[in-house]
SEVEX-904678 format. One record per atom (N, C-alpha, C, O): y, x, z. Coordinates in steps of 0.05 Angstrom, whole numbers, plus 5000, padded with zeros to 4 digits. Layout:
residues N
YXZ;...
***
This chain:
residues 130
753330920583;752030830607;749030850606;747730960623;748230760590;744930810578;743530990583;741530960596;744731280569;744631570569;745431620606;744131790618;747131490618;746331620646;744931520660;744231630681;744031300655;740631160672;738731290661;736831370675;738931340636;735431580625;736031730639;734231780655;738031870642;738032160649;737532110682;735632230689;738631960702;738531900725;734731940733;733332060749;734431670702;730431540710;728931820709;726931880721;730331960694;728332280677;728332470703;726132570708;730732560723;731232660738;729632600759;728632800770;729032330769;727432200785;724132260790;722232260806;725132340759;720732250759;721032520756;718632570760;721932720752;721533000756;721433160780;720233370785;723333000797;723233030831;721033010838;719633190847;720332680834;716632540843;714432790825;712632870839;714532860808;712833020800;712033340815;709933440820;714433420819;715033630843;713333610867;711433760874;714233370878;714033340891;710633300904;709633370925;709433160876;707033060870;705733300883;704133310902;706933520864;704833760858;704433930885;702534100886;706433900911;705433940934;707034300931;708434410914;706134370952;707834690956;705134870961;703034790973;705735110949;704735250941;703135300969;700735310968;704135330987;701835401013;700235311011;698135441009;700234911009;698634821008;696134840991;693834791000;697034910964;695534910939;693635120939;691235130936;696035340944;694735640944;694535760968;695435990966;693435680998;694835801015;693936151019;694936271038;692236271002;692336610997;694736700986;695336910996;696336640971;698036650947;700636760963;701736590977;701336900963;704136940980;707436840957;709636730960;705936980934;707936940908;707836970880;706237120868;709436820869;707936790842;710136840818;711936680815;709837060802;712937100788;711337060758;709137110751;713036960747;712536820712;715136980701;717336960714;714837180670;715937310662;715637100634;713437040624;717537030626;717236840596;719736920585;721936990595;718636910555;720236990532;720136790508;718636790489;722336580514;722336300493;723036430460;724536620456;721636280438;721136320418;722236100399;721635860400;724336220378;724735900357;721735870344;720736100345;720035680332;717935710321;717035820338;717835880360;714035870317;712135970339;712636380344;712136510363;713836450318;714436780326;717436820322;718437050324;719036590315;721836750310;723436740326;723436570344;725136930322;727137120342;727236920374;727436670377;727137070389;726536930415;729436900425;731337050423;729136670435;731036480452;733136580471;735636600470;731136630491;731736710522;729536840529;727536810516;729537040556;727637080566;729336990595;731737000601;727036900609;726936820643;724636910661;722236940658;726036950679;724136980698;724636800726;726736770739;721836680732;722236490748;719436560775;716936580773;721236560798;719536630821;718336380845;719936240859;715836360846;715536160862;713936310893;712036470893;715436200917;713936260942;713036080958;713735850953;711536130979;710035940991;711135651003;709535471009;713835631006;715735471005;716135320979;717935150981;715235320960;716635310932;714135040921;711735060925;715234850910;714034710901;712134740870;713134760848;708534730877;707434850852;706934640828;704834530820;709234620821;710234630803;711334760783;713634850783;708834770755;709135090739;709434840708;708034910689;710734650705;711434520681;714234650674;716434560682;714034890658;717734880649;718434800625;717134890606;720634620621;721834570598;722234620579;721634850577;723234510554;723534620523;725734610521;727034400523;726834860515;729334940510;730434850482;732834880478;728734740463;730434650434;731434390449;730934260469;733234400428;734934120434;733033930415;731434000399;733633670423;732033440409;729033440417;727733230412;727833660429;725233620441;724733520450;725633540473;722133210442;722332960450;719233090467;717733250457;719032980498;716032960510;715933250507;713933270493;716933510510;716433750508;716433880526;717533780546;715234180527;715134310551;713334480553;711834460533;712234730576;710134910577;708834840597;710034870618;706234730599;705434680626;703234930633;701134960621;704235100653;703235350660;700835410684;699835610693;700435070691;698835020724;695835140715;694735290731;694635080689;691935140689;691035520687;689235660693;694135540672;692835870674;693535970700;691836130705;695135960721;696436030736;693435890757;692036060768;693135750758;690135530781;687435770769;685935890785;687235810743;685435960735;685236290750;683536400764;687936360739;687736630755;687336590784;685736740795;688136450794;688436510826;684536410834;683436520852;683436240819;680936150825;679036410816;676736410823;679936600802;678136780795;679437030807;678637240798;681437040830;682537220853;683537440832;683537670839;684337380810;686437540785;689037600790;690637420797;689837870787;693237910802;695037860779;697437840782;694037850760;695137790731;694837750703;693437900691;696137570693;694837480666;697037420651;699237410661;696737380624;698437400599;697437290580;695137340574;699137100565;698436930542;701236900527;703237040529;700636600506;703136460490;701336250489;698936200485;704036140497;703635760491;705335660481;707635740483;704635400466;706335250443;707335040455;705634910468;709734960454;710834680463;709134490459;707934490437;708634280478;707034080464;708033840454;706733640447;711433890456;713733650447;713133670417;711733820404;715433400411;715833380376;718333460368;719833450388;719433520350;722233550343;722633440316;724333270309;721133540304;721033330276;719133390254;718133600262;718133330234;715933290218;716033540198;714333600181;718233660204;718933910189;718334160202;717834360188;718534170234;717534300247;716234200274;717734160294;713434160276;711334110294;712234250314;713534170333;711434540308;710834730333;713934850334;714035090327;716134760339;718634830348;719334980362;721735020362;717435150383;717535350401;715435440412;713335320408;715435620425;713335780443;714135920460;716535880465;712736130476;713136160501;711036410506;708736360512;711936690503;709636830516;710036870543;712036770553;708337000558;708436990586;706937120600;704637180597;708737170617;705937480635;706937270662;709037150668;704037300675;704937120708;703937450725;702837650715;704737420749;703837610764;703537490795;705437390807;700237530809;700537400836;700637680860;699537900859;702137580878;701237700904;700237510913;700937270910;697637670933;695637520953;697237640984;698837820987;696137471003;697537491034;695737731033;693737731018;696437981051;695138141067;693038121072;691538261058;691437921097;689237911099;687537781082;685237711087;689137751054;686037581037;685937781023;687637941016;682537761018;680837991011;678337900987;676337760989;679338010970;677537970942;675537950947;674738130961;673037690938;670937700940;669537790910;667137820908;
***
């Protein structure tokens, strides 16, 4: 019973957080769409996970925090808003990095995962690079 009120409270505040973060028109209203190409990692370089691809549109809530796929990943996750706010503030159609979970898993392994990632933006038609 325990385990389904966390999970209920965790679900909640992830809605509110969504929700927080407002929709992408709002945020970005040049931005027509925003596609994130990620490739999850055990550690920081071994054999990768999954790869996903995840598309957000003007409808779509900007919300760019995605999850940690290890199990036991306590407070973990990729939060992708500042490179993704970066490119679009410097009118960039695309950018590419790796980032480290910033969860714990245990004292044996800190950095438990990673995440490289190519984002790619389309701008609306009439916006025009300054």
């Amino acid at each position: 019973m325990l385990h389904t009120k966390n999970y209920l409270a965790e679900k909640q505040l992830k809605k509110e957080k969504r929700a927080a973060a407002g929709l992408v028109s709002e945020r970005f209203p040049d931005v027509s769409s925003i596609v994130i190409y990620m490739t999850y990692y055990r550690g920081i370089f071994i054999q990768d996970l999954m790869l996903r691809t995840v598309n957000y549109y003007p409808t779509s809530y900007a919300f760019f925090d995605m999850e940690c796929m290890t199990a036991g990943c306590v407070n973990g996750g990729f939060d992708l808003t500042p490179m993704i706010t970066n490119l679009i503030k410097n009118h960039k159609r695309s950018g590419k990095g790796r980032i480290v979970c910033r969860g714990k898993n245990s004292k044996l392994a800190p950095k438990h995962a990673s995440v490289s990632y190519v984002i790619n933006i389309q701008y609306n038609k009439h916006y025009r690079r300054v």
